[in-house]
Structure formats: C-alpha cells, structure tokens
C-alpha positions as CSV (number, residue, x, y, z in Angstrom):
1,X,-10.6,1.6,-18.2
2,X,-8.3,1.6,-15.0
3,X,-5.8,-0.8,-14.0
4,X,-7.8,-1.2,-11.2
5,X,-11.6,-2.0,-12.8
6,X,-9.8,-4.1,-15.5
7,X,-8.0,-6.2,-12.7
8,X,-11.2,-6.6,-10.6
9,X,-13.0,-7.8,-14.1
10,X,-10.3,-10.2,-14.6
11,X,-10.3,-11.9,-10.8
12,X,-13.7,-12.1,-11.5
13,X,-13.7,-13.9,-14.5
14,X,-10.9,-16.2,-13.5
15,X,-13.8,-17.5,-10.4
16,X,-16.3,-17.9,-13.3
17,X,-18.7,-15.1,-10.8
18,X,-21.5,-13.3,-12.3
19,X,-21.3,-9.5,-10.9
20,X,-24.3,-10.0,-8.7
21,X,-22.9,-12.8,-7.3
22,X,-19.5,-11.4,-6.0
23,X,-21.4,-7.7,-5.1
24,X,-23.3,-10.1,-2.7
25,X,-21.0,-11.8,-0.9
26,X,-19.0,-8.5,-0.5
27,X,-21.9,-6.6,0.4
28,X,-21.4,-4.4,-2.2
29,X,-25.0,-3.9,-4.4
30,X,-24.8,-5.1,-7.6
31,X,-24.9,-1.5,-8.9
32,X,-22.4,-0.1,-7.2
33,X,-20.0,-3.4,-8.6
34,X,-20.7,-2.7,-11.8
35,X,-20.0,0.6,-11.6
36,X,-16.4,-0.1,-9.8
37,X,-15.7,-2.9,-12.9
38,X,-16.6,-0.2,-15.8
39,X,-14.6,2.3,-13.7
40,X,-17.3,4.7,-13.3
41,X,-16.6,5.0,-9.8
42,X,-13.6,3.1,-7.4
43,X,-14.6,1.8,-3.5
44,X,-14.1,2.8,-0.6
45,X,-10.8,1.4,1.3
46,X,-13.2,-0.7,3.3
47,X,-14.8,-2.1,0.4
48,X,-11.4,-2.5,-1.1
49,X,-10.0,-4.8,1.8
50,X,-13.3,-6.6,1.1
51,X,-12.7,-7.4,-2.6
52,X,-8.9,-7.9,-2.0
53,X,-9.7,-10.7,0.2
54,X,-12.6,-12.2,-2.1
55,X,-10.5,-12.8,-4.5
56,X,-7.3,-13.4,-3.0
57,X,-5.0,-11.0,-4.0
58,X,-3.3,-7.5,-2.5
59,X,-4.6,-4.0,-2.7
60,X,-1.7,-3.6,-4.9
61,X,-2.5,-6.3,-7.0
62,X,-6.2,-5.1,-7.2
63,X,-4.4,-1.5,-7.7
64,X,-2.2,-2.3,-10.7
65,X,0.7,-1.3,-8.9
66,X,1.6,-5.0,-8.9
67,X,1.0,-7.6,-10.8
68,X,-1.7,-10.2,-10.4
69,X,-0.8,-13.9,-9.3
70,X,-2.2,-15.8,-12.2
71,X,-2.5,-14.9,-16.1
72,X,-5.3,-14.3,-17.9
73,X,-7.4,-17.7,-18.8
C-alpha cells in the first residue's frame, strides 16, 4: 500500500466517513475511491486538489512527502 492510499484511509477514518460518503461529496464514485484507498489506481490532480481540501490537508501531506497534521486515533 502507498503512502498516499494509506494517508487518504487514515483522513478518512479520523472524520469517522464511510467511502461512499466522502466519494460523494468529492464527486468521485464510490468505485473509483476505493480503488484510490487500496492503491489500485491514484487520481487525477484535479481529484487530488478535491480530496486535499476535503480533508484538510496539503497535496504533500496526502502525498507522504510530508507528514499529516494529526496522529493516528
């Protein structure tokens, strides 16, 4: 698993969101999420923005290049 797919798991997790729920108010389907959090596939910079914003954090963050503001709960 990437930095990147076990980061977006964990800012996930941390706002108690089901997949389905955060792939909607991305716009993302709920397919294609899953398939970025297993690391079967990785978005699109557009989509990245998206989910970078969603949760709060930097595209490095998100990215694994830096670390994420919070630990894990």
């Amino acid at each position: 698993m990437s930095a990147f797919s076990e980061n977006l798991k964990t800012c996930r997790k941390r706002l108690h969101e089901s997949q389905e729920v955060v792939a909607v108010h991305c716009g993302i389907s709920s397919m294609s999420y899953r398939r970025y959090e297993s690391g079967e596939r990785e978005p699109p910079l557009r989509k990245l923005c998206i989910l970078a914003d969603y949760f709060g954090v930097t595209l490095d963050q998100l990215a694994g290049r830096a670390p994420l503001p919070f630990g894990e709960d």
